[in-house]
GUVEXDO-25879 format. One record per atom (N, C-alpha, C): residue number from 1; x, y, z. Coordinates in nm, 2 decimals, always signed. Each point is the difference from the previous one (the first is absolute). Example, Ala and Ser with C-alpha at 12.3 -4.5 7.8 and 13.67 -1.06 7.14 Angstrom:
REC,1,+1.32,-0.57,+0.78
REC,1,-0.09,+0.12,+0.00
REC,1,+0.09,+0.12,+0.00
REC,2,-0.04,+0.11,-0.07
REC,2,+0.09,+0.11,+0.00
REC,2,-0.08,+0.11,+0.08
REM end
This chain:
REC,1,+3.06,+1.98,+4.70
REC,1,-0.06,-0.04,-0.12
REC,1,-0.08,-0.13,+0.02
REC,2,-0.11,+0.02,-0.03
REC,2,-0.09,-0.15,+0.02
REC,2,+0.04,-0.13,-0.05
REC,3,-0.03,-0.11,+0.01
REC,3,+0.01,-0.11,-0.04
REC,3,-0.03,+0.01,-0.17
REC,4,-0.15,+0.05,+0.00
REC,4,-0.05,+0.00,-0.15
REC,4,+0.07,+0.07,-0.08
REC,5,+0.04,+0.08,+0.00
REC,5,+0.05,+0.09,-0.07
REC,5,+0.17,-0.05,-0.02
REC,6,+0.05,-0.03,+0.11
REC,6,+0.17,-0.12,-0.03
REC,6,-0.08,-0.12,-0.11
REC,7,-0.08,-0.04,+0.02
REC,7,-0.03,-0.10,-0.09
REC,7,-0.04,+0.01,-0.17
REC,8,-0.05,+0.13,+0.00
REC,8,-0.02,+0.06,-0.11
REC,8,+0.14,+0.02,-0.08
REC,9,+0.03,+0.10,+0.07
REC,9,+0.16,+0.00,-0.08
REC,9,+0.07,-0.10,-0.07
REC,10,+0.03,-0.14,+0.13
REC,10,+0.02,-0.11,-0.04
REC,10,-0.02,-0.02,-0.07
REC,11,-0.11,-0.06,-0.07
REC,11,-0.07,-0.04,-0.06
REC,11,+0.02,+0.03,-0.16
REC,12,-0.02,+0.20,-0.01
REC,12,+0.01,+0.02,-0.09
REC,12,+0.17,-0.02,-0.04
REC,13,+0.12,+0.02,+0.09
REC,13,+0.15,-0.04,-0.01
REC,13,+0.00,-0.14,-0.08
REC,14,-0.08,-0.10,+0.03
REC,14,+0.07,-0.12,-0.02
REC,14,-0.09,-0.02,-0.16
REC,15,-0.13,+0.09,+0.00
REC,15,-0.08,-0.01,-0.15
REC,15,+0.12,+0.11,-0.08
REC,16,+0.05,+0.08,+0.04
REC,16,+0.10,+0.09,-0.12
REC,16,+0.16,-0.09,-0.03
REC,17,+0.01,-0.09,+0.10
REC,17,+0.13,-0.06,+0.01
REC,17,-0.04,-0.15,-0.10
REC,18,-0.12,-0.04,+0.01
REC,18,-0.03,-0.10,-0.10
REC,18,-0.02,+0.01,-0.13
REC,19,-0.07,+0.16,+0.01
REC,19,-0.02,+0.05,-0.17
REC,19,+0.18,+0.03,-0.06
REC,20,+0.06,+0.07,+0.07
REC,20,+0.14,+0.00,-0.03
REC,20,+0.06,-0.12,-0.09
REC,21,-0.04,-0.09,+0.09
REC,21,+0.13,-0.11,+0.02
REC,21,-0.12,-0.04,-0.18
REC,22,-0.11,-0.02,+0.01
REC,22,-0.06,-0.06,-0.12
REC,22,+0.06,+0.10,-0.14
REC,23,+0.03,+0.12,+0.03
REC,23,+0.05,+0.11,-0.13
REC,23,+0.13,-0.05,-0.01
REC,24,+0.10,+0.00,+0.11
REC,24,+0.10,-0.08,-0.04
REC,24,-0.01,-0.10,-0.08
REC,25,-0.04,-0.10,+0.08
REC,25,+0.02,-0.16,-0.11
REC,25,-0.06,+0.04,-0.13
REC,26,-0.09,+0.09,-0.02
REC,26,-0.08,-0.01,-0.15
REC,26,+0.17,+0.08,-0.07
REC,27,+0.06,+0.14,+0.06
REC,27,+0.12,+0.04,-0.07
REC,27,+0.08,-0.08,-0.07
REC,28,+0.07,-0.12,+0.16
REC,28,+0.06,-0.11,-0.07
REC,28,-0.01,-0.06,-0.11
REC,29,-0.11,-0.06,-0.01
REC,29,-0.01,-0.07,-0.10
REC,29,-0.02,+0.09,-0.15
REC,30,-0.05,+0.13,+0.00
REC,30,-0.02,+0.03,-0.09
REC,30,+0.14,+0.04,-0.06
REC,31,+0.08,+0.07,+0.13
REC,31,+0.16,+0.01,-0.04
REC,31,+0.08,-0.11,-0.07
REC,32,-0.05,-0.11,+0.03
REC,32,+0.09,-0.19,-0.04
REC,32,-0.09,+0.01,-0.15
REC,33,-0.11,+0.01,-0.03
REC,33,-0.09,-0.01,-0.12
REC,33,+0.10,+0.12,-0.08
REC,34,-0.04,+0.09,+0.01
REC,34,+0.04,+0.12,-0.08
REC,34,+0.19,-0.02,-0.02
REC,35,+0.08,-0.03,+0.05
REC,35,+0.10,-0.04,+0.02
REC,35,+0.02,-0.08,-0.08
REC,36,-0.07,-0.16,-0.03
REC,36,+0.03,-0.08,-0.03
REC,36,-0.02,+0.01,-0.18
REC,37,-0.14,+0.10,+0.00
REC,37,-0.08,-0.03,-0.14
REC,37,+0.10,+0.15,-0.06
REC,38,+0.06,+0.11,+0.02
REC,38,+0.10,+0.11,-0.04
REC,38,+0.10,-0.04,-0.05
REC,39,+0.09,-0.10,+0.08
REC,39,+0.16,-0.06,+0.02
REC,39,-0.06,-0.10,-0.16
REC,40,-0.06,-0.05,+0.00
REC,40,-0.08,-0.14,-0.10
REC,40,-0.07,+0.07,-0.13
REC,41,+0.00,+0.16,+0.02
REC,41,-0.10,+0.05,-0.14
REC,41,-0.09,-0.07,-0.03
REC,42,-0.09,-0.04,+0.05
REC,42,-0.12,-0.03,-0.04
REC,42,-0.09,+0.13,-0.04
REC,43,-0.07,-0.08,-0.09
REC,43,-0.16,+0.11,-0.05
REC,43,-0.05,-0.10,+0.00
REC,44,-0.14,+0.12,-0.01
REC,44,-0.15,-0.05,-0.02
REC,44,-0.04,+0.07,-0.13
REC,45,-0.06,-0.07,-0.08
REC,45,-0.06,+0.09,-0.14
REC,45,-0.14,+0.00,-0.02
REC,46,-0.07,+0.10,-0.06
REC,46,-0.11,+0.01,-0.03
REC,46,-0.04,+0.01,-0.13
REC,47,-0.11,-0.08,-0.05
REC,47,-0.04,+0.07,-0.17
REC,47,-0.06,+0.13,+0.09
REC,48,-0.03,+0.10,-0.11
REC,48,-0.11,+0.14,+0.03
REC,48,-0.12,-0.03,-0.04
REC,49,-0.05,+0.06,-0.09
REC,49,-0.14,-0.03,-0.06
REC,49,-0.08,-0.12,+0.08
REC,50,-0.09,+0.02,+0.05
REC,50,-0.11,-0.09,+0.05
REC,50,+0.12,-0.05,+0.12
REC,51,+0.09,-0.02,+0.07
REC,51,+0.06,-0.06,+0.11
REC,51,+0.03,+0.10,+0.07
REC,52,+0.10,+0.07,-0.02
REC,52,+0.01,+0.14,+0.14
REC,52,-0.10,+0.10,+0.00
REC,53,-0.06,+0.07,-0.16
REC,53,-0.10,+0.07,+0.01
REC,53,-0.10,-0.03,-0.08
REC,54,-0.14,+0.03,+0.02
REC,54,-0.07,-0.01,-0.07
REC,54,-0.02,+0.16,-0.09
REC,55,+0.04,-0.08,-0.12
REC,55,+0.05,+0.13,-0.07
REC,55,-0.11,+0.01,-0.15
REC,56,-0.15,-0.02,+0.01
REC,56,-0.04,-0.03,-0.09
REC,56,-0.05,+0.16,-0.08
REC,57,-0.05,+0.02,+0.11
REC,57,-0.01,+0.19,+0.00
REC,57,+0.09,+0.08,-0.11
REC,58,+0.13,-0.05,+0.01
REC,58,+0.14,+0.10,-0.08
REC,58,-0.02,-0.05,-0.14
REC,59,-0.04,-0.17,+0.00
REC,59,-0.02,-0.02,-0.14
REC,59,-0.15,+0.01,-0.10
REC,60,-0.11,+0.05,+0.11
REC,60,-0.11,+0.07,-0.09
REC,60,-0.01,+0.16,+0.00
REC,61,+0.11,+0.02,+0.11
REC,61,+0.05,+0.16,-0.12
REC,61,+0.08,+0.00,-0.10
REC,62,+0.08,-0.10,-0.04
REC,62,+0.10,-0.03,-0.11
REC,62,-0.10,-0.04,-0.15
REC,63,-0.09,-0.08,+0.05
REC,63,-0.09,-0.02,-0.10
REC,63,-0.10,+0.11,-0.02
REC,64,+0.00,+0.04,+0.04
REC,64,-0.12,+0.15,-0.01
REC,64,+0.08,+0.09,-0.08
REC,65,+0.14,+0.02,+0.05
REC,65,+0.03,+0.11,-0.09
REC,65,+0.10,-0.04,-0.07
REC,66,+0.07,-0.08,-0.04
REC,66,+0.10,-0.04,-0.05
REC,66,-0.05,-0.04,-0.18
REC,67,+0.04,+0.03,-0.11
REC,67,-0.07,-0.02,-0.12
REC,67,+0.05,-0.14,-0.05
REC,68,+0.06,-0.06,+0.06
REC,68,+0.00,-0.15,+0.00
REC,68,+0.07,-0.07,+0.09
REC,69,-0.07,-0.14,+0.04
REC,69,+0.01,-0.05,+0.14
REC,69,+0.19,-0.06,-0.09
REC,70,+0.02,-0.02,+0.12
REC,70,+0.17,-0.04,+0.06
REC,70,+0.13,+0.06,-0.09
REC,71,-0.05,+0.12,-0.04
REC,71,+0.06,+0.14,-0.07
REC,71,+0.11,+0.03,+0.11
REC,72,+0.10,+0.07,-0.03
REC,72,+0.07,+0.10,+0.08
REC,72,-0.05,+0.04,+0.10
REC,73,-0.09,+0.09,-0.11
REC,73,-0.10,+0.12,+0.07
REC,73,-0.06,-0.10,+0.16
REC,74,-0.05,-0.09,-0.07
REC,74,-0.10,-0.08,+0.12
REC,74,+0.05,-0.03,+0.08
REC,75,+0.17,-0.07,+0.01
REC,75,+0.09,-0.01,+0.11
REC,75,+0.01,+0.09,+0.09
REC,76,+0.03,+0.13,-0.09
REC,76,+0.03,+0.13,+0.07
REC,76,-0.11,+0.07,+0.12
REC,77,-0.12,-0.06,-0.04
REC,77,-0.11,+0.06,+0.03
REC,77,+0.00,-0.14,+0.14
REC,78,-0.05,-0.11,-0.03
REC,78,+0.03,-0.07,+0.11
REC,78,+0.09,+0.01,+0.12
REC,79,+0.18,+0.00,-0.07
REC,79,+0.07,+0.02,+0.12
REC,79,+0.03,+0.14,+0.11
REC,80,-0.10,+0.05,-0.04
REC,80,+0.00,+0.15,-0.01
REC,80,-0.11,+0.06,+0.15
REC,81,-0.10,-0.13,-0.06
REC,81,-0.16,+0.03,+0.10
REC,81,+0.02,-0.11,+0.10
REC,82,+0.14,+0.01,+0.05
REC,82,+0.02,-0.07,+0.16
REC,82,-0.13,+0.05,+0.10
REC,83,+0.00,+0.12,-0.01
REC,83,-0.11,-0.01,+0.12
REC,83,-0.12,+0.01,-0.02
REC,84,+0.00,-0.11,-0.10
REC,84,-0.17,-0.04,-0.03
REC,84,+0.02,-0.13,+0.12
REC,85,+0.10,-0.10,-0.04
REC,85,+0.00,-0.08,+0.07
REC,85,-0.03,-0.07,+0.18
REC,86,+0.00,-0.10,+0.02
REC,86,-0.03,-0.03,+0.16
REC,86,+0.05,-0.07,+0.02
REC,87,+0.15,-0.05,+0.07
REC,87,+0.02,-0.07,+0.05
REC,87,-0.06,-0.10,+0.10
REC,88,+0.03,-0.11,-0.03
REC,88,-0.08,-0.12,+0.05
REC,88,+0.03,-0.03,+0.15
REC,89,-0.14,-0.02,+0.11
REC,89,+0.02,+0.04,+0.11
REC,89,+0.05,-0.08,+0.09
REC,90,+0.02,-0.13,-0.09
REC,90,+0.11,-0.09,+0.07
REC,90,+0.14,-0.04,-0.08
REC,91,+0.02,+0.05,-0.09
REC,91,+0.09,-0.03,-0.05
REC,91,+0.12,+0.13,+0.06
REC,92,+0.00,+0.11,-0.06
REC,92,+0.01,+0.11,+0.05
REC,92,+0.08,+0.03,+0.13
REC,93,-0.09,-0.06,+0.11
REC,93,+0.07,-0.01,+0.11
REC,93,+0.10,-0.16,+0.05
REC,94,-0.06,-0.06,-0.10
REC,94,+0.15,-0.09,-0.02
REC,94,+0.11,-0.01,-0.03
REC,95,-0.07,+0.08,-0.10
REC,95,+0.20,+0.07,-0.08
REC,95,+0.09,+0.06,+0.13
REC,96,-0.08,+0.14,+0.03
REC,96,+0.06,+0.03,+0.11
REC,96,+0.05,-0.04,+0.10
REC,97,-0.08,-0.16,+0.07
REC,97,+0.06,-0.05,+0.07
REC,97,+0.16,-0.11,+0.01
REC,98,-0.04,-0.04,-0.21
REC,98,+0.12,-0.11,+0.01
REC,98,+0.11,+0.17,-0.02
REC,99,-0.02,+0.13,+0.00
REC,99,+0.13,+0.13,-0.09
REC,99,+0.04,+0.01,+0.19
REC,100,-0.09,-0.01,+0.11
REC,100,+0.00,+0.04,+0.14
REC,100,+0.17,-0.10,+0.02
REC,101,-0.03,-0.10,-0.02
REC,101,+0.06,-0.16,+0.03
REC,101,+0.10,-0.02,-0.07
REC,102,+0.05,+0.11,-0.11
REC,102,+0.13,-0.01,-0.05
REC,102,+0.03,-0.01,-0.12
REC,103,-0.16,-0.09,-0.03
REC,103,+0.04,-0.02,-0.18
REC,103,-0.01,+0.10,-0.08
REC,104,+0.05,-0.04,-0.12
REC,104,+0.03,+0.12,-0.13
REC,104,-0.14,-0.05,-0.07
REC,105,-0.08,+0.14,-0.02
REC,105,-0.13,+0.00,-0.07
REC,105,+0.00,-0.01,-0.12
REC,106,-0.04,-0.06,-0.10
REC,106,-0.02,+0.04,-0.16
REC,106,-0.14,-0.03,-0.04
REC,107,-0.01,+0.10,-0.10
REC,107,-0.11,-0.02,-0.11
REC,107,+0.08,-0.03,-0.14
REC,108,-0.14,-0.13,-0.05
REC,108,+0.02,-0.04,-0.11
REC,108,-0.10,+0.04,-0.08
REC,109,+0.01,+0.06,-0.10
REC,109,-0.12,+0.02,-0.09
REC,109,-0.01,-0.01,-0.18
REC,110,-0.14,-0.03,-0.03
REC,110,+0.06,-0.02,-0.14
REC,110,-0.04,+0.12,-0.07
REC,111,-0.04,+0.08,+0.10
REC,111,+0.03,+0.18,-0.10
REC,111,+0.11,+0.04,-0.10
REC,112,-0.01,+0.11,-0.10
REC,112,+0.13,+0.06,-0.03
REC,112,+0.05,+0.09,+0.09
REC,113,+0.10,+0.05,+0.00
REC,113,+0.05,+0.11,+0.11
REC,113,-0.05,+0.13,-0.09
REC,114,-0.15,+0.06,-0.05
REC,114,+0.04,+0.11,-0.09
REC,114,+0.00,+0.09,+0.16
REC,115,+0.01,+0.06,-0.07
REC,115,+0.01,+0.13,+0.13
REC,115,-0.05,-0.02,+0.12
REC,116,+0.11,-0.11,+0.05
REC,116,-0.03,-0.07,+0.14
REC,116,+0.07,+0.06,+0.13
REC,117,+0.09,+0.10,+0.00
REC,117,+0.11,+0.08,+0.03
REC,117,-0.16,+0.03,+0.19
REC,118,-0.11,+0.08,-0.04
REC,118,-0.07,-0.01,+0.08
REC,118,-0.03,-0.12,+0.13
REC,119,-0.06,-0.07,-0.08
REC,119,-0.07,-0.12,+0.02
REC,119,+0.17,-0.12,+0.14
REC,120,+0.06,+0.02,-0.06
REC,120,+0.15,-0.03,+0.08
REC,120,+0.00,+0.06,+0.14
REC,121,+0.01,+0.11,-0.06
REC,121,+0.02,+0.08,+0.13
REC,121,-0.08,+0.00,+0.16
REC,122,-0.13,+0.04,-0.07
REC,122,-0.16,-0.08,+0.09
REC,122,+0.05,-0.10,+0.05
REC,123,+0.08,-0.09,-0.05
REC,123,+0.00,-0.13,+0.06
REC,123,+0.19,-0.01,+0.06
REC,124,+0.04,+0.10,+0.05
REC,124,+0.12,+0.01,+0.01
REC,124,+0.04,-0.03,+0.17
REC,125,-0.10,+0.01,+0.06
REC,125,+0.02,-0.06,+0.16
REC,125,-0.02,-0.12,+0.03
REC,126,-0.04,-0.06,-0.10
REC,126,-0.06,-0.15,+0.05
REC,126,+0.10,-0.09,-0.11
REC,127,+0.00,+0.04,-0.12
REC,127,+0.12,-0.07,-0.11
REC,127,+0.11,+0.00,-0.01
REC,128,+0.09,-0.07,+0.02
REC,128,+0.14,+0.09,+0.05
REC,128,+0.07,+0.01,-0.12
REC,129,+0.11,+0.07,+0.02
REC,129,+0.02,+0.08,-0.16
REC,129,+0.03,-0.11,-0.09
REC,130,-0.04,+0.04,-0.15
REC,130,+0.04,-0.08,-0.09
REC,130,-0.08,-0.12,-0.01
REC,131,-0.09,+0.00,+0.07
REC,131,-0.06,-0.15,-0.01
REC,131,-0.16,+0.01,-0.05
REC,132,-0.04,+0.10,-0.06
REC,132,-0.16,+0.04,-0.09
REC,132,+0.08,-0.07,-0.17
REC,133,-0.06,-0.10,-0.02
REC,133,+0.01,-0.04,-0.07
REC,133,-0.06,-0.05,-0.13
REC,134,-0.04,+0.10,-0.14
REC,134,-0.11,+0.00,-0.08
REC,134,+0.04,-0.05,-0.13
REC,135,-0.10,-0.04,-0.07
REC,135,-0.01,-0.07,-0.10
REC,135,+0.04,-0.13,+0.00
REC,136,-0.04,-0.10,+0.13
REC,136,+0.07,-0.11,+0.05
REC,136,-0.12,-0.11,-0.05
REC,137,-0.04,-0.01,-0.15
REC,137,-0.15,-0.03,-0.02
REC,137,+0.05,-0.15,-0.03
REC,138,-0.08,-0.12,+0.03
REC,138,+0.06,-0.15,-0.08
REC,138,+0.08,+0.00,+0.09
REC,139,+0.09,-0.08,-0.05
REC,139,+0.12,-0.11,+0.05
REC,139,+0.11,+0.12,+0.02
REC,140,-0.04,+0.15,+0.00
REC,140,+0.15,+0.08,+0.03
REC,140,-0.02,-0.06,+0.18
REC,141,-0.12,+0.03,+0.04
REC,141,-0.01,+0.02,+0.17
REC,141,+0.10,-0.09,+0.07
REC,142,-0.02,-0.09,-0.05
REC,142,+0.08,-0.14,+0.08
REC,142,+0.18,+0.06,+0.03
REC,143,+0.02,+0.05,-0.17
REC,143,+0.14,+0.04,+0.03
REC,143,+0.03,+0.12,+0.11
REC,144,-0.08,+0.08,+0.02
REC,144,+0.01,+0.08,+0.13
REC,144,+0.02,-0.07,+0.10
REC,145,-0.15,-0.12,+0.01
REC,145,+0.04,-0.04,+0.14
REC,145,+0.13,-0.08,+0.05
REC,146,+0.08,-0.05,-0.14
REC,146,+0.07,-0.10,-0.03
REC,146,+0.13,+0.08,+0.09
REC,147,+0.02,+0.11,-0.04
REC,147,+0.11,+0.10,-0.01
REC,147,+0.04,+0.07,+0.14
REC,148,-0.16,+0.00,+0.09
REC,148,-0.01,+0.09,+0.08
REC,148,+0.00,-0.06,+0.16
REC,149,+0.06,-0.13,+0.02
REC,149,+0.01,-0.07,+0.12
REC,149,-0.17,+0.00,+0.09
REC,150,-0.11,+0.02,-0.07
REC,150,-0.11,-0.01,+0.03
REC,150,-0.05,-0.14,+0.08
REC,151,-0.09,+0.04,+0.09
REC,151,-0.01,-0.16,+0.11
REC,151,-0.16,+0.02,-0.03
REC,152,-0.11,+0.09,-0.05
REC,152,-0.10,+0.02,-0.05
REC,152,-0.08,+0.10,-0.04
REC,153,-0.11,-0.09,-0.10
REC,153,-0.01,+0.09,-0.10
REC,153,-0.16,-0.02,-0.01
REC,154,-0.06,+0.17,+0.00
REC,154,-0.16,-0.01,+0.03
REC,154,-0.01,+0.06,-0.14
REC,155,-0.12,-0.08,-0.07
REC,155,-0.06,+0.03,-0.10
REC,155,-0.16,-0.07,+0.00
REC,156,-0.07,+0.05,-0.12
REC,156,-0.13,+0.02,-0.02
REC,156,-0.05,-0.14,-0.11
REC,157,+0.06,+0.02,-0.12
REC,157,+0.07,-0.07,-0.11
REC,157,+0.01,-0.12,+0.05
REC,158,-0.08,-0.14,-0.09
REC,158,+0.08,-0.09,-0.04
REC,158,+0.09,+0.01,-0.02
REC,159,+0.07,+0.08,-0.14
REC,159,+0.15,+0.01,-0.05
REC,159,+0.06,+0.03,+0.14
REC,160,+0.00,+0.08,+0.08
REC,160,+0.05,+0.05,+0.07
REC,160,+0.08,-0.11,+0.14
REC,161,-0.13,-0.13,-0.03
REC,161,+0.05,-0.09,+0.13
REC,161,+0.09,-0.10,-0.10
REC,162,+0.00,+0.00,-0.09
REC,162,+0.06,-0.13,-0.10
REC,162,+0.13,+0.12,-0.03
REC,163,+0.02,+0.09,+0.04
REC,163,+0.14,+0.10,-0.05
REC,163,+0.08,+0.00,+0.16
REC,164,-0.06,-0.04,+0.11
REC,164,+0.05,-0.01,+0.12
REC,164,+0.08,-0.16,-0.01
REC,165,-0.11,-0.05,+0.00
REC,165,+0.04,-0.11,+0.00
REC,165,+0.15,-0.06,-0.09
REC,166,-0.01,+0.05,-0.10
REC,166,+0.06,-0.03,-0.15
REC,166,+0.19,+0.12,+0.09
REC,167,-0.03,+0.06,+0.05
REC,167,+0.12,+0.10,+0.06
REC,167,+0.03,-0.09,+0.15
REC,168,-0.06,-0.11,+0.05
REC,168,+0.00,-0.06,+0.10
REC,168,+0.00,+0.10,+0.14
REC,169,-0.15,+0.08,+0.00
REC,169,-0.03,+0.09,+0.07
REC,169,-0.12,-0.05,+0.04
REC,170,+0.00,+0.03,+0.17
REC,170,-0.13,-0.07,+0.01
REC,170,-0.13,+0.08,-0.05
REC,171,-0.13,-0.09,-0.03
REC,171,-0.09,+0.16,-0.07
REC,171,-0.08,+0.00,+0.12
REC,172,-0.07,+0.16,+0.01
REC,172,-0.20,-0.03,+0.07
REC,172,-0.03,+0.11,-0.06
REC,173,-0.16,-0.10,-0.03
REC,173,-0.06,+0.05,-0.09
REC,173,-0.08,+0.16,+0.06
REC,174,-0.02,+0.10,-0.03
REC,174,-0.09,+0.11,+0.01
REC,174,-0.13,-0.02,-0.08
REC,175,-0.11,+0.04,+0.09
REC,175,-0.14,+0.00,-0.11
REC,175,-0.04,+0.11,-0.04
REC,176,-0.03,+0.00,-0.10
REC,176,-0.04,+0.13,-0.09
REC,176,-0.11,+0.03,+0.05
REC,177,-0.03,+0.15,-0.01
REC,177,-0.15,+0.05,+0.03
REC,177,-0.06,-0.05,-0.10
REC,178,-0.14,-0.01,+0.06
REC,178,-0.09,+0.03,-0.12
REC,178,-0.03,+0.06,-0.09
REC,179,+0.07,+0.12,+0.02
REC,179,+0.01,+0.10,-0.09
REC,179,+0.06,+0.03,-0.08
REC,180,+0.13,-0.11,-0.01
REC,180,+0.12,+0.02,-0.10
REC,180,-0.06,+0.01,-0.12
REC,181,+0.04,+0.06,-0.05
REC,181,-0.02,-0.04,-0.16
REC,181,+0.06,-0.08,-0.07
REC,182,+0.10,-0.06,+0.05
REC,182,+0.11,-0.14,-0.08
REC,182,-0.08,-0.11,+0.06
REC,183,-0.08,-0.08,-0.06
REC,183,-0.02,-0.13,-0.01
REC,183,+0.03,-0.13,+0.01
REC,184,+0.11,+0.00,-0.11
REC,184,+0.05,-0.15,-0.04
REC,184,+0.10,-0.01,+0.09
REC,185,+0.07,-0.11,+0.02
REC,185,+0.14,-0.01,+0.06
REC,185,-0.11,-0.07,+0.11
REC,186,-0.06,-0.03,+0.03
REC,186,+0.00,+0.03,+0.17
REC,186,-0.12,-0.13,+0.04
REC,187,+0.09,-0.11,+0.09
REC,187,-0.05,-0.14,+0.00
REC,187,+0.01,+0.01,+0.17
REC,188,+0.03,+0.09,+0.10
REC,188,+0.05,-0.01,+0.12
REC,188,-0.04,-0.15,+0.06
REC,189,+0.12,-0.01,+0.06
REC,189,-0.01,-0.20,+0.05
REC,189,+0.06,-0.07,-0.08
REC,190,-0.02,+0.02,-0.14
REC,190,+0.03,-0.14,-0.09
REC,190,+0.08,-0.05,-0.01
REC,191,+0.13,+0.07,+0.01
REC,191,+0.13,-0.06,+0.02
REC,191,+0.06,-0.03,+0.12
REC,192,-0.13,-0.01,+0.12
REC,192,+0.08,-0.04,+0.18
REC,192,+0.07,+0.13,+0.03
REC,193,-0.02,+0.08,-0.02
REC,193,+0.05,+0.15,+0.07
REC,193,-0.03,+0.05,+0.09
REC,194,+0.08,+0.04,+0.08
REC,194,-0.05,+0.07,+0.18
REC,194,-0.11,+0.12,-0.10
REC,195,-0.15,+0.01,+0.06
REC,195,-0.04,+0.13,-0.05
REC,195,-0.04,+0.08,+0.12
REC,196,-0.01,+0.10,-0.01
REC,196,+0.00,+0.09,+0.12
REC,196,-0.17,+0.05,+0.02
REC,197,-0.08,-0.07,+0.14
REC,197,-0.14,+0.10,-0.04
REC,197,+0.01,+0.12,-0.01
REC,198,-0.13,+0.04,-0.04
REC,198,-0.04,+0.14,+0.00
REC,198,+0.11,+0.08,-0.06
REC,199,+0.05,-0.04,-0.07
REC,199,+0.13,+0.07,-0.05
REC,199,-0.03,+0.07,-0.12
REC,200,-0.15,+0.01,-0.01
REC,200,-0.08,+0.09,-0.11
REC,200,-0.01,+0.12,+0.00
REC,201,+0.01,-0.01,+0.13
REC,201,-0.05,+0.12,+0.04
REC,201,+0.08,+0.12,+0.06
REM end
């Protein structure tokens, strides 16, 4: 066997023995993290509307057909048209990363639950049970986060960062599309809030 060819091998031995050894240490620590944040119950929470999905889509089918806005009917019809929705392309895969890492996922929202039985489910790999949380509109949110050993909490909402805060949760802020159709509430920065870029999107 040539020289070159012993060297090759080498070479590639000690590049698969380094990639190894790097998959290890990343296991470790992710084993000590996930370990530590499981044993400890920690969560991470999210508002819905305008922070995990941009969900503006479900509510101009609710207004289109619903014969009056924030009716039953219009709930029904909102919680219903989940897959009008798009989850947000950095938010999204955040959740996923802090649910990878151990924590317990929740959604907070200030929906009613009408015929939410669907809309749960859809979100039943990433939320962990029991933790979709509706009609949490005002000053209920805080008491979730109050209740739920939560270490933080992503919302869209002013209310939302002054309901973290007020639950002694840390907040960051999410930015609304442009496209939302909810308006008010929304000062991002004003209160010194971690805000997340592009998180409009």
């Amino acid at each position: 066997m040539s020289s070159g060819v012993v060297k090759d091998l080498k070479d590639k031995a000690e590049k698969t023995w380094t990639n190894t050894k790097r998959l290890l240490a990343f296991m470790s620590v992710w084993g000590l993290i996930f370990s530590l944040v499981t044993i400890s119950h920690l969560g991470v929470a999210f508002d819905y509307d305008d922070t995990l999905v941009n969900s503006g889509a479900a509510y101009s089918k609710a207004f289109a057909s619903a014969s009056q806005a924030y009716s039953p009917q219009f709930w029904a019809v909102v919680n219903q048209s989940y897959d009008l929705e798009k989850p947000k392309l950095i938010v999204y895969p955040l959740a996923w990363l802090f649910r990878v890492f151990g924590f317990r996922i929740a959604v907070i929202t200030a929906r009613p639950a009408i015929e939410a039985d669907p809309l749960k489910k859809e979100w039943r790999h990433l939320v962990s049970r029991g933790n979709f949380f509706f009609g949490a509109d005002g000053g209920a949110k805080h008491q979730h986060l109050q209740s739920g050993n939560f270490v933080l909490f992503f919302g869209d909402s002013d209310t939302d960062i002054e309901e973290a805060r007020k639950a002694r949760v840390f907040p960051i802020r999410i930015r609304r599309s442009p496209k939302s159709l909810y308006k008010d509430d929304y000062h991002p920065g004003t209160f010194g809030e971690l805000v997340i870029p592009f998180s409009e999107y």
